[in-house]
Structures are given as structure tokens and as C-alpha cells.
C-alpha positions as CSV (number, residue, x, y, z in Angstrom):
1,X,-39.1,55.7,20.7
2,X,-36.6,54.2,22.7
3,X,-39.0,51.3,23.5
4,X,-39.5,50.5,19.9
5,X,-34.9,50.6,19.6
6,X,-34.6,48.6,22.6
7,X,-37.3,46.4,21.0
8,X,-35.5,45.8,17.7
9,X,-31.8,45.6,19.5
10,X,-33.1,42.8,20.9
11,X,-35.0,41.1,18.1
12,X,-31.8,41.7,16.3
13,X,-29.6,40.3,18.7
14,X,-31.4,36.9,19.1
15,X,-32.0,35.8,15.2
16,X,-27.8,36.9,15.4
17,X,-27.1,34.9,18.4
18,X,-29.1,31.8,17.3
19,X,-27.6,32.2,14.2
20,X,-24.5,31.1,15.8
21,X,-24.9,28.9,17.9
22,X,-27.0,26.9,15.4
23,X,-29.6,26.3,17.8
24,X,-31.8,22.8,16.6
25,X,-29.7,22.4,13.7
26,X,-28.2,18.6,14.8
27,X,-24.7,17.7,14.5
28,X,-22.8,20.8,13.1
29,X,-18.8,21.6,13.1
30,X,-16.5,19.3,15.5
31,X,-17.8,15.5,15.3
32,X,-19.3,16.1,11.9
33,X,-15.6,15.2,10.2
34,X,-12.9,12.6,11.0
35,X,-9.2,14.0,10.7
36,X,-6.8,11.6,9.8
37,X,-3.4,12.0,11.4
38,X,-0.1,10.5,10.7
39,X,2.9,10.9,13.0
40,X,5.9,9.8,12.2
41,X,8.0,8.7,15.6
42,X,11.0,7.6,13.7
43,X,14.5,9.3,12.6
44,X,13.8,8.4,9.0
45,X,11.6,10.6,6.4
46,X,8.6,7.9,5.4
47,X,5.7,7.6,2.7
48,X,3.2,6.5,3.8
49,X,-0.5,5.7,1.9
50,X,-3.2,6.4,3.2
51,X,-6.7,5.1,1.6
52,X,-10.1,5.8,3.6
53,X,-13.0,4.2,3.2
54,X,-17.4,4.8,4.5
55,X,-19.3,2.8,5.5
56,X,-21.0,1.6,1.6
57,X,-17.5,1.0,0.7
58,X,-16.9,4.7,-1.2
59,X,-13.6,6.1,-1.0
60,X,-13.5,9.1,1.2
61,X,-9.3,9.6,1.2
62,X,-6.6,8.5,-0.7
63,X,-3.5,10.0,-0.2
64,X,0.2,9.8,0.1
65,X,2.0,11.1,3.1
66,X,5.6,12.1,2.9
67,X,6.5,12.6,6.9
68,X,9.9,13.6,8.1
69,X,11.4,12.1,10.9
70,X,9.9,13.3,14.3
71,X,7.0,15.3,12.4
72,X,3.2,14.6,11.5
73,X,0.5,16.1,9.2
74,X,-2.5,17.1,10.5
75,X,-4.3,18.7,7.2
76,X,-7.0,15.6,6.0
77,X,-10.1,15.2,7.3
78,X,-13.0,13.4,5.8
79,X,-16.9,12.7,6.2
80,X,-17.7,10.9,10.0
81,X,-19.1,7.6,8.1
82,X,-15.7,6.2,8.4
83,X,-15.5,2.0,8.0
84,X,-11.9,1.2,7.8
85,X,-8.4,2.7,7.0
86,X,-6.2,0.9,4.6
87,X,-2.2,1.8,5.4
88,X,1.0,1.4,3.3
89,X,4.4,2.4,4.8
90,X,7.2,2.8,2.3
91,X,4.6,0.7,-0.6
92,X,4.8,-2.1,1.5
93,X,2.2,-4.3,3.2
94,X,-0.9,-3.0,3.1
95,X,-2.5,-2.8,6.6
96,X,-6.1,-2.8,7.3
97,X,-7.8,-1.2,10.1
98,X,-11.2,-1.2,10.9
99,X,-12.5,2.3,12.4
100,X,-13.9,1.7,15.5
101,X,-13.2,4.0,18.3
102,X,-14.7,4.4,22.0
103,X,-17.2,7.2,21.2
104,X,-18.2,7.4,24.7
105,X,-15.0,8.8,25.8
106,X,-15.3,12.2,23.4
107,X,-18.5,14.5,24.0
108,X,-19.3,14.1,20.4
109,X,-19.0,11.4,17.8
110,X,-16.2,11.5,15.0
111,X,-13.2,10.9,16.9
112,X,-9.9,11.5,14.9
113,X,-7.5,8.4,13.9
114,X,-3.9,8.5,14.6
115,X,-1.8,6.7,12.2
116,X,1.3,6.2,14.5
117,X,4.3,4.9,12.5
118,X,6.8,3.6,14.7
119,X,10.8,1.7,14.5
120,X,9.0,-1.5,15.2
121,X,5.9,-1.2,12.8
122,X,2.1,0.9,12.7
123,X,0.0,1.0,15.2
124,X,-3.2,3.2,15.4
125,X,-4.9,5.3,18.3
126,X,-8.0,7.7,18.8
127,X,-8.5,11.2,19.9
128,X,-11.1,13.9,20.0
């Protein structure tokens, strides 16, 4: 009797465990999304629009940004088939960046892009 418990324990703890660690199941969790992050390094509150686009041209993100001085927002993320960011700081000058980070330097594909609003303009930088 205690053969057949340890038995099904055991069954019971693998189909669990596998369940879990998504075992076979591909590209799952971190990588799968790309989080879009703003950070505003200047004294002044900014706006700042934010439009996403994928690879066929679909819009995965627009959205307006209202960043305190000093402060960022870290709560977008969209689909990892990311072609290019188009940026507007204040409604003015739209600025177009083409997605392409160094995937070799994070263990997994879908790094995130930091939208870094500065005194002297935008710049842009990558993280995992």
C-alpha cells in the first residue's frame, strides 16, 4: 500500500512540476513581450506619445505618457514583433526609431526599449 502512495506522489508531483516549468512548450513568459519604458530625466512634467508598431506594420501601442520630472512608467508592454517606435515629446516632432537591439547580450529575445527623455532631446537604450 505504501508502494502504490509513494507511486502516485510521485506521478503527481511530475505532471505538477512539468506543469510549471513548461517543459517543451518554446518561448513562454520573459522574452515573449517587449516593455516600453519612458523615463523622464528632466525637472519638467512632459507628454510624451508613444505609437508602436510589428513588424506587418500593425499598431501594437499607442499611448500618451504624462511623466513627472525625475520619474518613469514602466506599465506597457506589447507583442515581441516589434519594427519601430514612433516618439512625440510635448506634440512636437515626431521621432522615429527603428527597434533593433543587441539580442545576444540578454539570455532571451525581447529586450525592453527605453524611451530616455532628456534637457537636450530623446535618446533611446535597451535592457533585458
Amino acid at each position: 500500500m505504501k508502494r502504490r502512495a509513494l507511486l502516485s506522489t510521485a506521478l503527481g508531483t511530475t505532471i505538477v512540476t512539468s506543469g510549471c516549468l513548461r517543459i517543451g512548450s518554446g518561448q513562454d513568459g520573459e522574452g515573449t513581450t517587449v516593455e516600453i519604458i519612458p523615463r523622464n530625466h528632466t525637472d519638467q512634467e512632459v507628454s510624451l506619445q508613444v505609437a508602436v508598431y510589428a513588424i506587418d506594420d500593425s499598431l501594437l501601442l499607442d499611448h500618451t505618457y504624462t511623466l513627472p520630472g525625475g520619474k518613469g512608467d514602466e506599465s506597457k508592454s506589447v507583442e515581441n514583433r516589434v519594427s519601430h517606435l514612433v516618439v512625440s515629446l510635448n506634440g512636437e516632432n515626431d521621432i522615429r526609431h527603428e527597434y533593433t537591439p543587441d539580442v545576444g547580450n540578454c539570455p532571451r529575445e525581447g529586450e525592453d526599449v527605453q524611451i530616455l527623455v532628456e534637457p537636450d532631446g530623446i535618446s533611446f537604450a535597451y535592457s533585458c
